[in-house]
C-alpha positions as CSV (number, residue, x, y, z in Angstrom):
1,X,123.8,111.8,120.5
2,X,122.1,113.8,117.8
3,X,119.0,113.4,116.5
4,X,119.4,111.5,113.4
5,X,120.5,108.8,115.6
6,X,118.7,108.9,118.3
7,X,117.6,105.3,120.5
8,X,114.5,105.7,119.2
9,X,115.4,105.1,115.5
10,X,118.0,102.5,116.6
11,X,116.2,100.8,119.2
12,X,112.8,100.7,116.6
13,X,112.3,97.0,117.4
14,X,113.8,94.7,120.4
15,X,114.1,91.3,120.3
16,X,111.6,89.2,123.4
17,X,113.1,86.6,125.2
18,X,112.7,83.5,124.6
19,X,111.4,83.1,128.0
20,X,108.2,85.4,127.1
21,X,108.0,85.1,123.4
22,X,104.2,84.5,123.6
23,X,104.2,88.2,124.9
24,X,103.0,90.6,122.5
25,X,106.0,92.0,120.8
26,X,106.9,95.3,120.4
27,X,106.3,97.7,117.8
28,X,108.4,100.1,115.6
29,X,108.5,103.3,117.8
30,X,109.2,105.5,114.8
31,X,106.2,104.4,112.9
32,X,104.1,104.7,116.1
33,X,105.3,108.2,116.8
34,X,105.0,109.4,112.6
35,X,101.9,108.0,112.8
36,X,100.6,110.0,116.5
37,X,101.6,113.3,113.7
38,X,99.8,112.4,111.1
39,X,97.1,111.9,113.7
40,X,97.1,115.3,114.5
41,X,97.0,116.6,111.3
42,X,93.9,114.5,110.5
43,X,92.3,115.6,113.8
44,X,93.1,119.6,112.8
45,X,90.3,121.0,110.6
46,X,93.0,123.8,109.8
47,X,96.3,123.4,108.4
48,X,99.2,123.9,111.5
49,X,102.0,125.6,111.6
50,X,105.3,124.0,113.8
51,X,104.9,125.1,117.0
52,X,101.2,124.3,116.8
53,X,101.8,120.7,115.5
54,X,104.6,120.2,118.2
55,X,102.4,121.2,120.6
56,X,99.4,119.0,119.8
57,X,102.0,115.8,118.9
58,X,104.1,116.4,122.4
59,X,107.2,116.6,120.8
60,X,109.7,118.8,120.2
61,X,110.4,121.3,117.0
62,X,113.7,119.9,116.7
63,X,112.4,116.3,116.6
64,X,109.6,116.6,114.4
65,X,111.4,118.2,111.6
66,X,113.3,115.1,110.8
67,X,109.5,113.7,110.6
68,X,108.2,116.2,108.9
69,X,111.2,116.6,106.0
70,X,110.3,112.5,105.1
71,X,106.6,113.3,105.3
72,X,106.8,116.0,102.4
73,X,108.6,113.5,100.4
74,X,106.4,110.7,100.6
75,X,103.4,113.2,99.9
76,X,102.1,112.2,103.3
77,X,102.4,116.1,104.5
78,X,102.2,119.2,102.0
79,X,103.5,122.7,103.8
80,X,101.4,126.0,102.3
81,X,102.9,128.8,100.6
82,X,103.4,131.7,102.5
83,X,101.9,130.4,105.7
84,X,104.6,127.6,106.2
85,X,101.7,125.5,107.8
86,X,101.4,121.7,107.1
87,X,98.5,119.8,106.1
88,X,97.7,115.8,105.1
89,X,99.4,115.2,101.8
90,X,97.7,113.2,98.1
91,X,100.0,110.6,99.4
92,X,97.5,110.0,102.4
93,X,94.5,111.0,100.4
94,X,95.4,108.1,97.9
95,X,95.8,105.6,101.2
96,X,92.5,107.0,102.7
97,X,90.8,106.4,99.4
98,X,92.2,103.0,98.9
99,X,91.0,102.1,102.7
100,X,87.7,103.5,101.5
101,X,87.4,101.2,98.8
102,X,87.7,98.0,100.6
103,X,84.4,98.8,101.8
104,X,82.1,96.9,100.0
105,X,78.9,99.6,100.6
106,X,81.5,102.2,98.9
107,X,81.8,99.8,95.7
108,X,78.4,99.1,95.8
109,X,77.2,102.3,95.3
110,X,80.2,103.0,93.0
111,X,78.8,100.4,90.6
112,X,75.4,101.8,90.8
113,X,76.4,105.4,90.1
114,X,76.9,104.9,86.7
115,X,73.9,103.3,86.0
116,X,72.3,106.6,87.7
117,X,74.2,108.5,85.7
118,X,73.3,107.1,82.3
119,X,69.6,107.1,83.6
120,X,69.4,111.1,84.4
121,X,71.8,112.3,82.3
122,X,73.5,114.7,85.0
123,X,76.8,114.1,87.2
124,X,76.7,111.6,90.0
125,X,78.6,111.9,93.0
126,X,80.0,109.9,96.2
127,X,81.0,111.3,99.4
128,X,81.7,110.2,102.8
129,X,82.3,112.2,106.1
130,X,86.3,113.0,106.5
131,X,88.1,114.8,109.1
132,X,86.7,118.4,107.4
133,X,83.3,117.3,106.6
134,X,81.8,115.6,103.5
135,X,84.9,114.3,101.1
136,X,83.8,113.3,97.4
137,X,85.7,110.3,96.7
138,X,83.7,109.6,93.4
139,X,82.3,111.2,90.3
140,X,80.7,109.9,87.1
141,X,79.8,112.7,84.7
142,X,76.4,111.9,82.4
143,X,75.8,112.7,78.9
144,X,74.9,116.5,80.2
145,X,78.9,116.9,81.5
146,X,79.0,120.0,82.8
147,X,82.6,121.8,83.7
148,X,82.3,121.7,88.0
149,X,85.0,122.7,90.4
150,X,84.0,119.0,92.2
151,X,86.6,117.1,91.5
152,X,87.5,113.8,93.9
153,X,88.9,114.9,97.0
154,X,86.9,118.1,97.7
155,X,85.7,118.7,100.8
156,X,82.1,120.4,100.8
157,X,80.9,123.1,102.7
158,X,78.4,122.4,105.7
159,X,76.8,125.2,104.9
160,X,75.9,125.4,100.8
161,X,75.9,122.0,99.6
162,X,73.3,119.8,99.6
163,X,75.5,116.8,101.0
164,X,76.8,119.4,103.8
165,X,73.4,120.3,104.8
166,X,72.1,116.4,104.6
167,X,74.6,115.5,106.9
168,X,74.5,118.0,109.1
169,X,70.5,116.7,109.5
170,X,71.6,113.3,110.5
171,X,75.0,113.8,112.6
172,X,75.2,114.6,116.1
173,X,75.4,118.5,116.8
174,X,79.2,117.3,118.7
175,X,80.5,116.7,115.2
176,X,78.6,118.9,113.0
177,X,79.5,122.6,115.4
178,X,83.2,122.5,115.4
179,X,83.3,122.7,111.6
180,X,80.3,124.9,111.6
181,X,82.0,127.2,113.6
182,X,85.1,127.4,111.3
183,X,83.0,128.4,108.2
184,X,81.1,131.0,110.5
185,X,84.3,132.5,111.4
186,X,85.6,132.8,108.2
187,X,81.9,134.4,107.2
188,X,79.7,132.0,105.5
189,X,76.6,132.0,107.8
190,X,73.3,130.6,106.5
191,X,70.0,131.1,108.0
192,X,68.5,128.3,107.4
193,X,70.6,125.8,108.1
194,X,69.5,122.1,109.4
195,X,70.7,121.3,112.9
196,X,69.3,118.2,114.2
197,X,66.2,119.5,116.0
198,X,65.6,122.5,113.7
199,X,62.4,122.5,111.4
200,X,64.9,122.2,107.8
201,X,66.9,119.2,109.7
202,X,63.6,117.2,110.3
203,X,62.5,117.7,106.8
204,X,65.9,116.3,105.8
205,X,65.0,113.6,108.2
206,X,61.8,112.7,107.3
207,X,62.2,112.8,103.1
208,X,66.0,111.8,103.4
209,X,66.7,114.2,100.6
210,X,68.7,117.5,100.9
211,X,68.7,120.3,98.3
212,X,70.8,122.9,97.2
213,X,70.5,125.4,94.3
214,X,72.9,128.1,93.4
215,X,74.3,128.2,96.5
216,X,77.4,126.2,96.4
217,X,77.7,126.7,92.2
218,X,75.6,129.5,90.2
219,X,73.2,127.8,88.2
220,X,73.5,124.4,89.6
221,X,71.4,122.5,91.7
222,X,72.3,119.7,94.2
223,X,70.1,116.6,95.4
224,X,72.0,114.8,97.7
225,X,70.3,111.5,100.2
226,X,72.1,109.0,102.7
227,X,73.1,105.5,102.7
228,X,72.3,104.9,106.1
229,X,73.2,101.7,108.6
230,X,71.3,99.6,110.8
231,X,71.6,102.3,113.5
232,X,69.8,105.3,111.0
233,X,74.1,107.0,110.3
234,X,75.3,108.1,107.0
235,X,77.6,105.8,105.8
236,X,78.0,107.7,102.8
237,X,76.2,110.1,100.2
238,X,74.9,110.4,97.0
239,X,74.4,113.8,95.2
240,X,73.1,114.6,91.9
241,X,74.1,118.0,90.4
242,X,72.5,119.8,87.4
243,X,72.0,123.0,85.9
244,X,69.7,124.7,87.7
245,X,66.8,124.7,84.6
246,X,66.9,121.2,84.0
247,X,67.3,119.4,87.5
248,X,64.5,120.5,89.4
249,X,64.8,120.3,93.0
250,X,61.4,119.6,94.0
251,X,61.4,116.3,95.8
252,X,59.0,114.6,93.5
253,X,61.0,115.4,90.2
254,X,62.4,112.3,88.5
255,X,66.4,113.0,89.7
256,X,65.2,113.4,93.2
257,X,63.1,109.8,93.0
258,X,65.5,107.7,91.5
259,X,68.1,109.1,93.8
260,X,66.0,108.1,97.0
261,X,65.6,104.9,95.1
262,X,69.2,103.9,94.7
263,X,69.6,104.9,98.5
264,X,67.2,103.2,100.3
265,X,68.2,100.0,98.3
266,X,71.6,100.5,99.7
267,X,70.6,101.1,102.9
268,X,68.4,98.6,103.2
269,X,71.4,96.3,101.9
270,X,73.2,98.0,105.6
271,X,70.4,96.8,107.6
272,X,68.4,99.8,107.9
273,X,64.9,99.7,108.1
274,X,62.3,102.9,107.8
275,X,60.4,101.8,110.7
276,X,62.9,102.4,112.9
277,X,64.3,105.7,111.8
């Protein structure tokens, strides 16, 4: 039998008998097994070539091609150029986002960011935490639209954005190094940077604002604060980013106080309360 038909695309679903139809019936084994890959992928903060990916999916080369080939044609999986490596596709980006979107503190603040916007004149932007770190999965550009290479679907450095650094004060150090470590080993390395525990991470803490001037973009600055939960976790993240001259990043500037505005009211919306953080 050869792999295109193979039991486990023929045999995807079997019937129960009637005798134990109030069992819970079984599943498509394809789906479950394309979806155990995609897994992987997500799981990977580095694209994975095909022995890697068989390895990590327990499966062999042979199989997960036939996977693989109706992955890149859905857009699910994207292969680089020269590398041959495979990474999550704008076809799962677009199903990530929609997921995203169905929660309702994500179109809350969504509705609010234009009004933030309009009010400070600079680009507003949404992020939450994705497999690679923080994912913008929003922007709404002010009447100061500036050309910035943040567009929906980056994924910000830990390192030198104010979001990255914002989250790394409030995650756990088990999900903030392994990322860290990737961006150290490909040579970005900052000094300063806010680790819970560290003096700059209980700053971010304790004013729920992180900044970030021309280190990410020359001659822009970043404010970026948490929506936080009952349990004191970004949910997601707001940022504010400027030219450098006219958004200060002094905490007490007018960007950085209504941005601490709009997230506490959010956050308070999540059940989080500032007595208990």
């Amino acid at each position: 039998m050869t792999e295109e038909s193979s039991p486990a695309d023929h045999n995807d679903f079997e019937a129960t008998p009637s005798s134990t139809r109030s069992a819970k019936p079984r599943g498509i084994q394809s789906i479950l097994i394309g979806f155990h890959i995609l897994d992987r992928l997500a799981e990977s903060p580095t694209p994975l070539g095909l022995k890697h990916l068989a390895e990590a999916s327990n499966m062999p080369t042979s199989k997960l091609r036939f996977y693989l080939v109706s992955f890149l044609e859905l857009g699910l999986v994207v292969q680089e150029a020269p590398s041959g490596r495979y990474s999550l596709g704008p076809t799962a980006l677009r199903l990530g986002l929609a997921a995203l979107e169905k929660f309702d503190i994500v179109s809350l603040a969504r509705s609010e960011m234009r009004l933030l916007a309009e009010q400070l004149g600079f680009s507003v932007f949404l992020a939450v935490w994705g497999t690679h770190g923080p994912t913008i999965i929003d922007r709404v550009d002010g009447r100061n639209r500036t050309v910035l290479e943040i567009r929906v679907g980056t994924v910000l450095p830990l390192q030198t954005s104010a979001m990255g650094r914002a989250y790394a004060a409030f995650l756990p150090k088990a999900i903030i190094a392994p990322l860290l470590q990737v961006e150290r080993r490909q040579g970005l390395k900052v000094d300063d940077f806010p680790m819970q525990g560290t003096p700059e991470g209980k700053e971010i803490r304790a004013s729920r604002l992180s900044t970030a001037s021309g280190r990410l973009l020359a001659g822009f600055t970043a404010i970026a604060s948490p929506i936080l939960d009952r349990a004191g976790a970004p949910v997601a993240m707001l940022s504010v980013v400027g030219p450098v001259g006219p958004l200060k990043d002094r905490y007490e500037d007018t960007p950085a106080h209504a941005l601490i505005e709009l997230t506490t009211r959010l956050s308070l919306q999540l059940g989080w309360s500032e007595e208990g953080s």
